[in-house]
N, C-alpha and C positions, 0 to 999 in steps of 0.2 A: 148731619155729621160734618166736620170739619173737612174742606178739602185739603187740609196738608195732613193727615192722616193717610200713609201708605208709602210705600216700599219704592224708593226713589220715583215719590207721585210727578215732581215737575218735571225730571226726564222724560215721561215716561209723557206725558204731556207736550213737551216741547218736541219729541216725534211728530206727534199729530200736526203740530201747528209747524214744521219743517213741511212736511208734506202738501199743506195747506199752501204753504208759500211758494215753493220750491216746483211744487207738479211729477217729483220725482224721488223715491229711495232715495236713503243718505246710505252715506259710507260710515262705517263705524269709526274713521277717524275723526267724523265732523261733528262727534257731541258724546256727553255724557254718556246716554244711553242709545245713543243712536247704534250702536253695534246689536242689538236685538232683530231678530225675522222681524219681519215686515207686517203677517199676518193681519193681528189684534188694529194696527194704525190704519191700516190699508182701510177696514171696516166703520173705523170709530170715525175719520177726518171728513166724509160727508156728512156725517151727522154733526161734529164738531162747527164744519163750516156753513150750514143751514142755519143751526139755531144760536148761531153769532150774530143775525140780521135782529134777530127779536130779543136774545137774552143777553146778561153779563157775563164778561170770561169765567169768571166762580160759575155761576147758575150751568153754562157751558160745561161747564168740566164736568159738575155733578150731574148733568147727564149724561154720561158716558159712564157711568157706573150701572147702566141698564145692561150693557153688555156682558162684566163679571157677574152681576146678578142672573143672568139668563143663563149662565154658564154653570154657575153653583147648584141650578134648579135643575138644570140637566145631567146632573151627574148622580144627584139621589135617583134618577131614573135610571141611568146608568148600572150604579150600585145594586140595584133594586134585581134587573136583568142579570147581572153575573152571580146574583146567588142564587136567582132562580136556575139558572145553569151547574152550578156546580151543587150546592143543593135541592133537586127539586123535588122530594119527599118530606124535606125535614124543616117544619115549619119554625123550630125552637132555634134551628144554625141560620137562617132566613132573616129572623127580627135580630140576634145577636150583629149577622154581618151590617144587616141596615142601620142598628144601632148604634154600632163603635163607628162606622164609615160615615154617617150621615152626621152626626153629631161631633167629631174629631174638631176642632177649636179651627184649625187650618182651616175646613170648609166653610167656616162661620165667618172666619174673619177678614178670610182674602176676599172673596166674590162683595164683600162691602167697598171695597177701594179699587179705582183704576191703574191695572198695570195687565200686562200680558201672560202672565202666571193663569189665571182662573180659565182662558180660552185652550191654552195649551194643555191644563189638566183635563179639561174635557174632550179635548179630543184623543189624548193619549188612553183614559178611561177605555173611547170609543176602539179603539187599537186595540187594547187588553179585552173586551168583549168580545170583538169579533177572533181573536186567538183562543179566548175558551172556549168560544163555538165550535171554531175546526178540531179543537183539543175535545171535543165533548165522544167520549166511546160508540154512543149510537150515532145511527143517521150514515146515508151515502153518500160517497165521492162528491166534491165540489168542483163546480166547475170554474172554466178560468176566469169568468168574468167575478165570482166572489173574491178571489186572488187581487184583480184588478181593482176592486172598491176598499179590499183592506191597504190595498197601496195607495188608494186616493187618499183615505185617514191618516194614515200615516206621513204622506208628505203634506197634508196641511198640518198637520199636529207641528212638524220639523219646520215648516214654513211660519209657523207663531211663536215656535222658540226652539232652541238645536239641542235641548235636553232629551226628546225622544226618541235622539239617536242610540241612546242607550239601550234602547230595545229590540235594536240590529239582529244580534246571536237569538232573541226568544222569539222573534219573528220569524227568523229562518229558520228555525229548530221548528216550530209549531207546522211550515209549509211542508217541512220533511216528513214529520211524524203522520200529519194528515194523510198523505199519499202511502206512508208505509204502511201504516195500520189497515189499510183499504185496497191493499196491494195492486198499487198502479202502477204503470211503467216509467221506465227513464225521459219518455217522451213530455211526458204530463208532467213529471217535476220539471222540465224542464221549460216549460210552457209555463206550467202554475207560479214559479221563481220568475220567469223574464214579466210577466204580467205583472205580477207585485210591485217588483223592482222598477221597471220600466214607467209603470204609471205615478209611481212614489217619485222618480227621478225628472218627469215630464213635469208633477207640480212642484217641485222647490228644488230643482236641481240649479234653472236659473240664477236663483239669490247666490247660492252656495260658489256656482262657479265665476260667478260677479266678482264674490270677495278671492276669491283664489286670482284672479286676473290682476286685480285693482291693490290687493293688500298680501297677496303672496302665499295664504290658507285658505282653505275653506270655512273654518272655524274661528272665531274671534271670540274670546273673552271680554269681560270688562277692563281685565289688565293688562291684557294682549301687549306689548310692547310696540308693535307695528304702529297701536292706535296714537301714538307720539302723545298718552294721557297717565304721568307718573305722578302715581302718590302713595302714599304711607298712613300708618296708622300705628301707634301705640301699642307694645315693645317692638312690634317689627317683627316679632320672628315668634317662633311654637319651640315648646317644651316639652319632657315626656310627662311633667305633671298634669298639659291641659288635656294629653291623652289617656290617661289612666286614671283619674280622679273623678267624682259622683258625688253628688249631695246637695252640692248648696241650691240647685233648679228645686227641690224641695222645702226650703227653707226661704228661699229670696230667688223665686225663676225669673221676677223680669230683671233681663238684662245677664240671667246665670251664664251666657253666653262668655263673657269675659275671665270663668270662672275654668274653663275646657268644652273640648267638643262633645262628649255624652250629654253636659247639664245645656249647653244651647239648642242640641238633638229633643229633649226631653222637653224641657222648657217649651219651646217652637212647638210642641207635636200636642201638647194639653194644658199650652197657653199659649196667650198671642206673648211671650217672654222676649220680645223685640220690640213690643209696643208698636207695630208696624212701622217703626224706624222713626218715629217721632221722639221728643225728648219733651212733650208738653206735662205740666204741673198732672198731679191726679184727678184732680179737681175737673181738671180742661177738658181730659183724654172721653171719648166717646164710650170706651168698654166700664162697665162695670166691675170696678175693680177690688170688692171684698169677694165678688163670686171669681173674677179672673185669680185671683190667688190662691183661692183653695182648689185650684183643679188641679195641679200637679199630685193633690193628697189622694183626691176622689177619684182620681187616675189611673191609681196603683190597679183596682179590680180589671178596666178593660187594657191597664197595660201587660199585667200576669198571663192575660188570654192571648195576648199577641206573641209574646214569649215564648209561653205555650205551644201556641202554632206552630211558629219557629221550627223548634225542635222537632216536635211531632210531624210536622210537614217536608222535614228535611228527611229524618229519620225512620219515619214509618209510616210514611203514606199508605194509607189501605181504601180499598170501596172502587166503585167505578169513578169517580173523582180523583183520583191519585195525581194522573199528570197534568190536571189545569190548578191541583194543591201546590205542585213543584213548579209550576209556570208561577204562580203568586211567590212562594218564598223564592224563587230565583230573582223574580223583579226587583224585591225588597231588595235583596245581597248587593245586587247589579249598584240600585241606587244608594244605597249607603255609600258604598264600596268608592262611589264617584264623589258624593260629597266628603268625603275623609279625606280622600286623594286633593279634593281642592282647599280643603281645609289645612292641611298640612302645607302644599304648596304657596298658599298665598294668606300670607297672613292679617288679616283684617275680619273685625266681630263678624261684619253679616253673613259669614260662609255657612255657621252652623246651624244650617234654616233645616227644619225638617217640610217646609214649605214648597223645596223646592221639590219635595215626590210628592205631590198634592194630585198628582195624576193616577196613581197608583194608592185611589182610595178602595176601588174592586177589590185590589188585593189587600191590603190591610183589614177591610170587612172578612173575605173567607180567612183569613189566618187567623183572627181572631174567635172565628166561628169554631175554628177545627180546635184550636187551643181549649176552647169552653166544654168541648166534649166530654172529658171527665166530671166536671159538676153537673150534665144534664141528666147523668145516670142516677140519683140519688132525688129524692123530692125535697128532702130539706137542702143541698147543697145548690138544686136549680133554684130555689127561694131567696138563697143568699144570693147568689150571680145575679139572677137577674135585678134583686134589691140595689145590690151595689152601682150596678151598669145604670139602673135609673136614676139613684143619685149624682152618679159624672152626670150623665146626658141634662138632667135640670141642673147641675150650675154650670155645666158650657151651657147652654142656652142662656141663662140668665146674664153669663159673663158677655155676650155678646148682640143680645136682645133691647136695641139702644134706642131710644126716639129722642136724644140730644140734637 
């Protein structure tokens, strides 16, 4: 596959080789993409600078796609473990969660290209795992050293990208719930929270407090104003039509993004509808693209189940699963909720990634799962579901199954 295929790939590149050069962290003033955790570069720039002695910078780059590759693989395993948690009798909401999660176009297409997205989803996955553990109704008090390793994940997760801070309140809600449901004392929340925190803050609090020093937040955007890096993009500014309008990601998704924020939402989540930011002929592009177009159609069945969920998971969670159902649809709300907000605030196409919760595939499999529970009651209606859900899953696969 083409190495300019992926999501600002030379940035994302020229980290590696700053690093290489440099012996040292950039400031997120000092390059395109140089404002990203460190994480993904930190891992990739040994291997970058070994097999620079014996290969070409291309041949170079395309190994460093071993790393989102390993990451993509680890998350079906991931996946695989939070349904067996939250479903672990029900083998028909099992293959559903594995099926919408595993198969999702985003899983397919990012762990092909190097950028730091495929690392951070796996370890935010690994975040969300170990919080439906503690969230799980059986099983006794955990001790603080489990506290301390979901702190570890989570400040590497924030250390490869600052998107998993978004899971602040469902972290700490999940370390409360644990303790309360198992009624422990004030001593132990209190121990079990400094341990979390404490060790989440020892791995990535460095970086964080770097840029608060050096650049005056802890947080830096791509369009941070601090980073002395202004640009624009075409009209410049959002309307209420790109926020209440739907349709054309059905009719024409790549690129539906330009169209509002639902159809690039849509687009991005059951096509690669950004073309992973390239602009090559169709002819050139690596995906498969009579199958990459008709997903948004084939879509519809495991996108109804998500919906589904939605609802039902907000509104009527029932079973011993309730609060790790409401732990998933709260994640979703969390991340949408974030991407709208930047969507709205800065106006440029590539905001309306549904790429960027690529971490929160756990969740998108149980909500999906829980949404299909009405059709599993019925033998002809489970015949249909599952009919339909196998049609998406073979043309994402095929739309992204490439040996160009």
């Amino acid at each position: 596959m083409s190495t300019l295929i992926g999501f600002d790939y030379r940035g994302h590149l020229e980290y590696v080789r700053y690093l290489i050069e440099n012996q040292r962290v950039p400031l997120a003033s000092e390059g395109w993409q140089l404002f990203q955790s460190p994480l993904q570069y930190l891992l990739a720039a040994p291997v970058y600078h070994l097999a620079s002695s014996v290969l070409s910078p291309d041949e170079c780059a395309k190994l460093l796609r071993i790393f989102p590759l390993l990451c993509g693989m680890a998350q079906i395993e991931i996946l695989f473990r939070a349904a067996r948690l939250v479903f672990p009798a029900d083998d028909d909401r099992q293959v559903i969660a594995m099926l919408v999660g595993g198969m999702m176009p985003m899983s397919l297409y990012m762990p092909q290209t190097f950028c730091n997205e495929p690392l951070t989803a796996c370890l935010t996955g690994l975040v969300i795992l170990q919080c439906l553990s503690l969230l799980s109704p059986s099983g006794e008090l955990h001790g603080v050293w489990s506290f301390s390793r979901l702190g570890l994940v989570w400040g590497l997760a924030l250390l490869a990208k600052v998107t998993p801070i978004l899971l602040a309140p469902l972290v700490l809600v999940t370390v409360v719930h644990h303790g309360v449901t198992r009624r422990a004392g004030f001593r132990w929340h209190v121990a079990a929270g400094s341990a979390m925190l404490g060790t989440c803050l020892l791995v990535c609090g460095w970086y964080y407090v770097r840029n608060w020093v050096h650049l005056g937040s802890p947080f830096l955007g791509g369009a941070d104003p601090s980073r002395g890096i202004v640009w624009s993009q075409h009209p410049g500014y959002r309307t209420w039509h790109q926020l209440t309008t739907f349709g054309s990601s059905l009719v024409q998704p790549i690129f539906a993004v330009a169209d509002g924020f639902w159809d690039g939402m849509y687009a991005s989540l059951w096509c690669d509808g950004q073309m992973s930011a390239t602009l090559l002929p169709a002819h050139q592009t690596p995906w498969n693209v009579d199958f990459l177009q008709v997903g948004p159609w084939t879509a519809i069945v495991p996108m109804a189940c998500l919906l589904s969920g939605l609802v039902v998971g907000w509104r009527r969670p029932s079973g011993t699963s309730r609060v790790q159902i409401l732990f998933a649809v709260s994640a979703v709300g969390i991340y949408l909720a974030a991407i709208l907000d930047q969507f709205v605030g800065i106006p440029i196409y590539g905001l309306a990634k549904s790429s960027y919760a690529l971490g929160l595939l756990p969740c998108f499999g149980v909500i999906a799962a829980v949404g299909a529970g009405a059709f599993l009651q019925s033998r002809v209606l489970r015949a249909v579901l599952f009919g339909g859900l196998s049609s998406w899953a073979f043309a994402s696969y095929c739309a992204f199954f490439c040996l160009k």
